[in-house]
N, CA, C and O of each residue as an XYZ file, in Angstrom:
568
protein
N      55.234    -14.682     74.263
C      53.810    -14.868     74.337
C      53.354    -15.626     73.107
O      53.624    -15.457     71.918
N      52.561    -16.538     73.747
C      51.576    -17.614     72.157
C      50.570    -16.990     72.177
O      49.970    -16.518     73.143
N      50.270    -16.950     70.783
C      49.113    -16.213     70.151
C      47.957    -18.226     69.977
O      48.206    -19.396     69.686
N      46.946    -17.507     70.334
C      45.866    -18.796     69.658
C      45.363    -18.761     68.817
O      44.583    -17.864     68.496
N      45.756    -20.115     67.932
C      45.412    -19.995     66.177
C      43.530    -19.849     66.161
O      42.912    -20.411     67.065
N      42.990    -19.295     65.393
C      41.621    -18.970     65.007
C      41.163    -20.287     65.094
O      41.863    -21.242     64.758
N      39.879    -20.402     65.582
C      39.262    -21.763     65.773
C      38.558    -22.406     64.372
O      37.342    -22.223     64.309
N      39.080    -23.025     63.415
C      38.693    -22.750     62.260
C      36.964    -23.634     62.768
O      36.306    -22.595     62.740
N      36.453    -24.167     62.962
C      34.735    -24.097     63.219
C      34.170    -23.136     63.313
O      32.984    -23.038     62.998
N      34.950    -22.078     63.820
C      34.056    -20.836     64.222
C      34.553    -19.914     63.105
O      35.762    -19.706     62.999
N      33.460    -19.215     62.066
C      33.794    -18.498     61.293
C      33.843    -16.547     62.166
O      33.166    -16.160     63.119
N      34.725    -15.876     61.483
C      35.147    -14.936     62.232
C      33.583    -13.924     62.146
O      32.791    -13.931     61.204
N      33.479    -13.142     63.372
C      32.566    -12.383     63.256
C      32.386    -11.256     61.800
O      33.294    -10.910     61.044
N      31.290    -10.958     61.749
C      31.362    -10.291     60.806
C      31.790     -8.649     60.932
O      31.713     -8.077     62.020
N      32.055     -8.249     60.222
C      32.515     -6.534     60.459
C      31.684     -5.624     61.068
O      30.679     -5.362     60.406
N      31.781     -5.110     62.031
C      30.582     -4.248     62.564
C      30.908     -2.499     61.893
O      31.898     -1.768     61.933
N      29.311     -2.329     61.217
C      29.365     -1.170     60.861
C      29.126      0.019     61.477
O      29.781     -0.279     62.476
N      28.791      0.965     61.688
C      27.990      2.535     62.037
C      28.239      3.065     60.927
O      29.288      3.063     60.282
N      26.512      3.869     60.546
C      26.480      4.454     59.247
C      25.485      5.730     59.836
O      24.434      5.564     60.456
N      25.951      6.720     59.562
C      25.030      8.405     60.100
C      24.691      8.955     59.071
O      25.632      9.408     58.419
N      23.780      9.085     58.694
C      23.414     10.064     58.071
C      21.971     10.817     58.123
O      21.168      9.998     58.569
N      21.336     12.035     57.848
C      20.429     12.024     57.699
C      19.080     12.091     56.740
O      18.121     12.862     56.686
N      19.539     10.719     55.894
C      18.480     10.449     54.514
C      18.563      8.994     55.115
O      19.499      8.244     55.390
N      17.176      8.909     55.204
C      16.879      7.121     55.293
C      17.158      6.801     54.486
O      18.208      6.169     54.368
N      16.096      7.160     53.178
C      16.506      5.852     51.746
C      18.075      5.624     51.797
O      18.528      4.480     51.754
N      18.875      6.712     51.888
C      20.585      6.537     51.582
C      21.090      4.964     52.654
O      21.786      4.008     52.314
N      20.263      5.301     54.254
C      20.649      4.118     55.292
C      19.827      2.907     54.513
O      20.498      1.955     54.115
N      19.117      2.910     54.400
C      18.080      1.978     54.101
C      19.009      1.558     53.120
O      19.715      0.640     53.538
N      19.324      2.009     51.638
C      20.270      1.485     50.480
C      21.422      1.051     50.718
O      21.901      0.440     49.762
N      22.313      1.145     51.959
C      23.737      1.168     52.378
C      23.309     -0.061     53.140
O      24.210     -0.895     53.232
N      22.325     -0.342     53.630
C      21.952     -1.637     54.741
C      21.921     -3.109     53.368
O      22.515     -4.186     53.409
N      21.033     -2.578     52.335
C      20.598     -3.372     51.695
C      21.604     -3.974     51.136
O      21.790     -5.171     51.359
N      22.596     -3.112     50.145
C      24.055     -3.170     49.554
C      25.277     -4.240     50.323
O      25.969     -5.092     49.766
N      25.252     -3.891     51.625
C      26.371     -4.552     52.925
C      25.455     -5.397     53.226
O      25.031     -5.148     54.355
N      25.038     -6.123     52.837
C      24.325     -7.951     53.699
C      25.198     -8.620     54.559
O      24.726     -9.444     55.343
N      26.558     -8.365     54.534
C      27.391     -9.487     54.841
C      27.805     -8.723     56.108
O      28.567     -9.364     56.831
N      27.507     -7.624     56.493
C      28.327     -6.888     57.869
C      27.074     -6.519     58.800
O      25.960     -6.429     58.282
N      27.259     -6.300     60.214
C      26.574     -6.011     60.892
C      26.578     -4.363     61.272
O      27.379     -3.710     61.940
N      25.341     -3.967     60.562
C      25.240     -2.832     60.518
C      24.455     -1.820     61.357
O      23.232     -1.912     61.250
N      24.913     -0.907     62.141
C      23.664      0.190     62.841
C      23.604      1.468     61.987
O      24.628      1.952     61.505
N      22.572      1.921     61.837
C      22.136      2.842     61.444
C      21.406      3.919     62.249
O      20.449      3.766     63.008
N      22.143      5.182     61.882
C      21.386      6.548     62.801
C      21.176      7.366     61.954
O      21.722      7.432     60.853
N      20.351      8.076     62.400
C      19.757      9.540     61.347
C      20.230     10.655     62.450
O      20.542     11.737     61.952
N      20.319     10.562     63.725
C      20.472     11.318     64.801
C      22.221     11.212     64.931
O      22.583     10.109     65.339
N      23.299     12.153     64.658
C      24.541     12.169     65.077
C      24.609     11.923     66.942
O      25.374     11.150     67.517
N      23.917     12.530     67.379
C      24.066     12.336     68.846
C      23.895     11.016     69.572
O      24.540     10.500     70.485
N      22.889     10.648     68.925
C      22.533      9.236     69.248
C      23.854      7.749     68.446
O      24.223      6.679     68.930
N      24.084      8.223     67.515
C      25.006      7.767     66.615
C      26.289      7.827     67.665
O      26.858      6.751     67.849
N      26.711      8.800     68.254
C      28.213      8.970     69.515
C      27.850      8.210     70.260
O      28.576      7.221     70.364
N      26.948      8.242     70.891
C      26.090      7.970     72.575
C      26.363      6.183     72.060
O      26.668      5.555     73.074
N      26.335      5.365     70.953
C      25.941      4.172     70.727
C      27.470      3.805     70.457
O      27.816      2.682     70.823
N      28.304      4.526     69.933
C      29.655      4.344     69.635
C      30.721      4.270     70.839
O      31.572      3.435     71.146
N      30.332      5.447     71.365
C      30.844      5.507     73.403
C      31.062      4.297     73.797
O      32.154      3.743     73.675
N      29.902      3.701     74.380
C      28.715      3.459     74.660
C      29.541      1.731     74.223
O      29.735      0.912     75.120
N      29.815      1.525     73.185
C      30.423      0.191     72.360
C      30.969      0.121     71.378
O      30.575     -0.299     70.290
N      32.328      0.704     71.812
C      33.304      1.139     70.494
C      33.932      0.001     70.059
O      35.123      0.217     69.834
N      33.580     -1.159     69.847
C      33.935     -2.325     69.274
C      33.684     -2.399     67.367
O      33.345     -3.429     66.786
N      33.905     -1.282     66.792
C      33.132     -0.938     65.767
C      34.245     -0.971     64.479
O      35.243     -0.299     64.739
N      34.259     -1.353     63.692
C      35.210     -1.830     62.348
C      35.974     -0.452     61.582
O      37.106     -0.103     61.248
N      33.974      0.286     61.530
C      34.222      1.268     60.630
C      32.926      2.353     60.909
O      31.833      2.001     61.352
N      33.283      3.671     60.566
C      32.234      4.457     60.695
C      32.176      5.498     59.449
O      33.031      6.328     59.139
N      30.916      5.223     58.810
C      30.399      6.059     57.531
C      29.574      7.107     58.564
O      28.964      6.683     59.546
N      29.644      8.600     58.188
C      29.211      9.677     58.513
C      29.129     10.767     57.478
O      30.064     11.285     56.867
N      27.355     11.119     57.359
C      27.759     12.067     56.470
C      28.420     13.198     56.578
O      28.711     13.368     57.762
N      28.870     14.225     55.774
C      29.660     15.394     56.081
C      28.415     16.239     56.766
O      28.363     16.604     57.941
N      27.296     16.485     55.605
C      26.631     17.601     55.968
C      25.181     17.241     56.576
O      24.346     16.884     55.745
N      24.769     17.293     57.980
C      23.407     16.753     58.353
C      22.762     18.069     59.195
O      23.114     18.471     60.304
N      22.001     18.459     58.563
C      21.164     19.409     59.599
C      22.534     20.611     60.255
O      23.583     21.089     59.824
N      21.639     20.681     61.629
C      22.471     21.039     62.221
C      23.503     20.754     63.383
O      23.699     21.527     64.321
N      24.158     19.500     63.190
C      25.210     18.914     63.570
C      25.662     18.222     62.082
O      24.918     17.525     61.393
N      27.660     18.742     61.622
C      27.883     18.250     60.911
C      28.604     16.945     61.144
O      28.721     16.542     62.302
N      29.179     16.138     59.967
C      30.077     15.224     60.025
C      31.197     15.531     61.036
O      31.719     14.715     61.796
N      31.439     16.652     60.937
C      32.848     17.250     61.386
C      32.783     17.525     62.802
O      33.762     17.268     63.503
N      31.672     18.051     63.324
C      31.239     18.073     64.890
C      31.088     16.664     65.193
O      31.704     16.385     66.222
N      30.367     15.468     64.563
C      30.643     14.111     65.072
C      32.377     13.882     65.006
O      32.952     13.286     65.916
N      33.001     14.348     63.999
C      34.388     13.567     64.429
C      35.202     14.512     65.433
O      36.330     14.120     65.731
N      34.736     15.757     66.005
C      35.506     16.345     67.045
C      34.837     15.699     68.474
O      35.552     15.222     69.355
N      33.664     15.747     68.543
C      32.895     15.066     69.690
C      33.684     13.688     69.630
O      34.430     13.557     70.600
N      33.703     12.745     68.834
C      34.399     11.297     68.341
C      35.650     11.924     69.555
O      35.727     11.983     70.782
N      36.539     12.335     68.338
C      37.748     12.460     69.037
C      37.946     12.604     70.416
O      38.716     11.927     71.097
N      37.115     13.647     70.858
C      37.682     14.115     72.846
C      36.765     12.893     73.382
O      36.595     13.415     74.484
N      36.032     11.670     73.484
C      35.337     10.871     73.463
C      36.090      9.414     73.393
O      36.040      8.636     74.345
N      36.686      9.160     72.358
C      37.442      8.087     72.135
C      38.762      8.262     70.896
O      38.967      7.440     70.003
N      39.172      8.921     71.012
C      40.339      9.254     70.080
C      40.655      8.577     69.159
O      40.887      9.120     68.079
N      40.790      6.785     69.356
C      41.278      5.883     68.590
C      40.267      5.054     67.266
O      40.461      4.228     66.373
N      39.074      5.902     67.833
C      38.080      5.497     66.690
C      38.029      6.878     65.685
O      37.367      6.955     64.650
N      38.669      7.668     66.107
C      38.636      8.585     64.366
C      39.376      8.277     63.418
O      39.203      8.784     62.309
N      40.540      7.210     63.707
C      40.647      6.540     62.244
C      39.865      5.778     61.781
O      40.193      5.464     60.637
N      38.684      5.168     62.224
C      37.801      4.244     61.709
C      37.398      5.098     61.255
O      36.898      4.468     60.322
N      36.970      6.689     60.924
C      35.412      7.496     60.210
C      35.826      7.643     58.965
O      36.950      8.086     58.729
N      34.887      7.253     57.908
C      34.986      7.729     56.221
C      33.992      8.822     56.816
O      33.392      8.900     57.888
N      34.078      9.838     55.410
C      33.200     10.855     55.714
C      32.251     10.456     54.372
O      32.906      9.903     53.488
N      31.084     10.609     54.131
C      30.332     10.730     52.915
C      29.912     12.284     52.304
O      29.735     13.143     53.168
N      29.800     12.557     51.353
C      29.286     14.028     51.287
C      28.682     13.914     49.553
O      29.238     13.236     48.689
N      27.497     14.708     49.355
C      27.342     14.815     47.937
C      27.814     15.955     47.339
O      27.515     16.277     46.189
N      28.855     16.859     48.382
C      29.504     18.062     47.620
C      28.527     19.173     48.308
O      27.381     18.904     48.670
N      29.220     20.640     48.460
C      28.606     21.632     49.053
C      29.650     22.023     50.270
O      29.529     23.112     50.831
N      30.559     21.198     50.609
C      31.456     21.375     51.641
C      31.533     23.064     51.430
O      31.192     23.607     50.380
N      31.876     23.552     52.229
C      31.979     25.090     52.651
C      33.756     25.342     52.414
O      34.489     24.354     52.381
N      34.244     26.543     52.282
C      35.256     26.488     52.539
C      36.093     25.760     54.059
O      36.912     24.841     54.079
N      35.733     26.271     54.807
C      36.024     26.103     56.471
C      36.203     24.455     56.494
O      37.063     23.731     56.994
N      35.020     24.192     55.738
C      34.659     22.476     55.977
C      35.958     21.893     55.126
O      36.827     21.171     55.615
N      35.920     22.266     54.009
C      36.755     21.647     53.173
C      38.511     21.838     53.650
O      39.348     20.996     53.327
N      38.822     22.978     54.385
C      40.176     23.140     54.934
C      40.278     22.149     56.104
O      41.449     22.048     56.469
N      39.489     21.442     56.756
C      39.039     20.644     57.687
C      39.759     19.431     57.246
O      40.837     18.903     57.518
N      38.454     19.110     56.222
C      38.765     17.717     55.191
C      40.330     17.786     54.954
O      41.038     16.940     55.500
N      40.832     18.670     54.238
C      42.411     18.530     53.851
C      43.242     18.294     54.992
O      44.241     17.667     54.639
N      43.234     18.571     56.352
C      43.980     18.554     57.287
C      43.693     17.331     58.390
O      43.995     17.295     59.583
N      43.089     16.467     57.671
C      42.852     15.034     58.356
C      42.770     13.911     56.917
O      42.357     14.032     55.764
N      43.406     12.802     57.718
C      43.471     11.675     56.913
C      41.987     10.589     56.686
O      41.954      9.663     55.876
N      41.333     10.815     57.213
C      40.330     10.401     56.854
C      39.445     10.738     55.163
O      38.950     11.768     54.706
N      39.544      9.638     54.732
C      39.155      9.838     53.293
C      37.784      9.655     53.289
O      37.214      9.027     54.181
N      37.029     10.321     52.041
C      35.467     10.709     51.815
C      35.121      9.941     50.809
O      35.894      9.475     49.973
N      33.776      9.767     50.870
C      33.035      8.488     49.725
C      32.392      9.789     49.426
O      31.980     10.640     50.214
N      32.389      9.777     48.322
C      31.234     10.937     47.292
C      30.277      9.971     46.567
O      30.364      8.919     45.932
N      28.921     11.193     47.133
C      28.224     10.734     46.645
C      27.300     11.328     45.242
O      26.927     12.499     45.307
N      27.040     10.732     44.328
C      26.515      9.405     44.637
C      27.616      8.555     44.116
O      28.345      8.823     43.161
N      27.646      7.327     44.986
C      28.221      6.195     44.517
C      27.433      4.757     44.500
O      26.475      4.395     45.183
N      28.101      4.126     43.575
C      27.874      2.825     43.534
C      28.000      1.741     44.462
O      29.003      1.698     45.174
N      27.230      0.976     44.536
C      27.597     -0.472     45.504
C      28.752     -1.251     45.477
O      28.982     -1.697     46.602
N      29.800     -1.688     44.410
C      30.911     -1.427     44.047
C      31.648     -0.731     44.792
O      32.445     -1.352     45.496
N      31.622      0.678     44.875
C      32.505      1.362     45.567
C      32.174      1.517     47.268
O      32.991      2.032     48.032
N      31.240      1.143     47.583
C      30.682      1.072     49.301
C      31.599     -0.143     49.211
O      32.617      0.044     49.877
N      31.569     -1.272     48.631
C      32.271     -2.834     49.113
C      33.360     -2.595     49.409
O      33.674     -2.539     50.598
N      34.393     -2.351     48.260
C      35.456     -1.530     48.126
C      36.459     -0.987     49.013
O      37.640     -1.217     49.273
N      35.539     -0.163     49.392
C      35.882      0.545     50.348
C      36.028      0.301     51.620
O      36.947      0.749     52.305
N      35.042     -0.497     52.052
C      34.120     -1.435     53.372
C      35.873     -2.272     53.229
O      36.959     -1.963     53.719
N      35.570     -3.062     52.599
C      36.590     -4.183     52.406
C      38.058     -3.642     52.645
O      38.765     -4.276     53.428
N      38.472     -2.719     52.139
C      39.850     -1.878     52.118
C      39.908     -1.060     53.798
O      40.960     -0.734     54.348
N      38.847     -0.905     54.242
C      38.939      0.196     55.492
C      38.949     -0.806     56.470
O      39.704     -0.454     57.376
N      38.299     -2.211     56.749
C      38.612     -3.064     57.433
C      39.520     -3.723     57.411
O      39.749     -4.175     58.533
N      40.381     -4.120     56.487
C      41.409     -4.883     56.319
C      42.562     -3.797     56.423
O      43.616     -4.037     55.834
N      42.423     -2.611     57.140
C      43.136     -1.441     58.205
C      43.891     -0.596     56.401
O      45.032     -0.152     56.530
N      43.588     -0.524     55.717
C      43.704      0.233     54.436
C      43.429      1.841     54.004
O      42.285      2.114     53.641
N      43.944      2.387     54.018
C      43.002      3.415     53.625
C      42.791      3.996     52.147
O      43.734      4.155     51.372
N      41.297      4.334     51.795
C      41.806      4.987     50.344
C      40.047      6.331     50.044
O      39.201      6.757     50.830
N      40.210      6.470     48.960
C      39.617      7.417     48.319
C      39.050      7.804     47.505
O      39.549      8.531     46.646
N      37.524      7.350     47.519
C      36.801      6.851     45.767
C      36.127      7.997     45.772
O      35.663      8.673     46.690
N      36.141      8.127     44.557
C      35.708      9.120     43.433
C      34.417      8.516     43.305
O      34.234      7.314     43.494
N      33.198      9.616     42.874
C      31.785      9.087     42.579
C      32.034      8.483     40.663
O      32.790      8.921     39.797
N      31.228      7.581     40.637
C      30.952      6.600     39.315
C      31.296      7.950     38.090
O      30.946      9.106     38.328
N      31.839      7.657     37.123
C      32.352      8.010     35.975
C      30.797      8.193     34.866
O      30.916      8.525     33.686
């Protein structure tokens, strides 16, 4: 089988994001930061699945750990029985508070967490490393 070389006129689409959480300013700051990717933003986890389902053509998915009452962790089990192959796309975000239960969770999946707060620096970083099929694990700013 021939593969077809990239059309160099046509520059490659840009990275499509999904970002959940429930603090606007945080979406609002994460939109502003990523200019260069095409980004959706939800405050609603349910609505956030339903859009992912729905058009799982998606790069990468930032989710916070802890929202109300649906966590990070109920989006990535719903994720999973849903579309399986997009829970390696989920970073988790969290500013700390994980529970025990939560945190034995976290250890028993490969999905790595952005702590917050972090820098714009470390959203790129990361963005950049998780699309280019990478995985890793930043620590909040020093």
């Amino acid at each position: 089988m021939v593969e077809a070389a990239p059309d160099p006129a046509r520059p490659p689409r840009p990275a499509r994001l999904v970002i959940v959480d429930d603090d606007q300013p945080l979406l609002t700051a994460l939109v502003r930061v990523l200019p260069d990717y095409q980004i959706r933003t939800f405050r609603d986890p349910g609505a956030a699945l339903a859009a992912v389902l729905a058009d799982p053509d998606f790069d990468m998915i930032l989710c916070d750990l802890m929202m109300g009452a649906t966590t990070g962790i109920d989006f990535y089990l719903q994720l999973e029985a849903g579309a399986p192959a997009l829970v390696r796309k989920l970073v988790f975000m969290s500013g700390g508070g994980a529970t025990p239960s939560m945190q034995q969770f976290l250890d028993g999946v490969p999905n790595p967490m952005l702590a917050k707060p972090f820098s714009a620096a470390a959203v790129h970083a990361l963005v950049q490393e998780r699309v280019d099929g990478s995985r890793s694990v930043i620590a909040p700013p020093a």
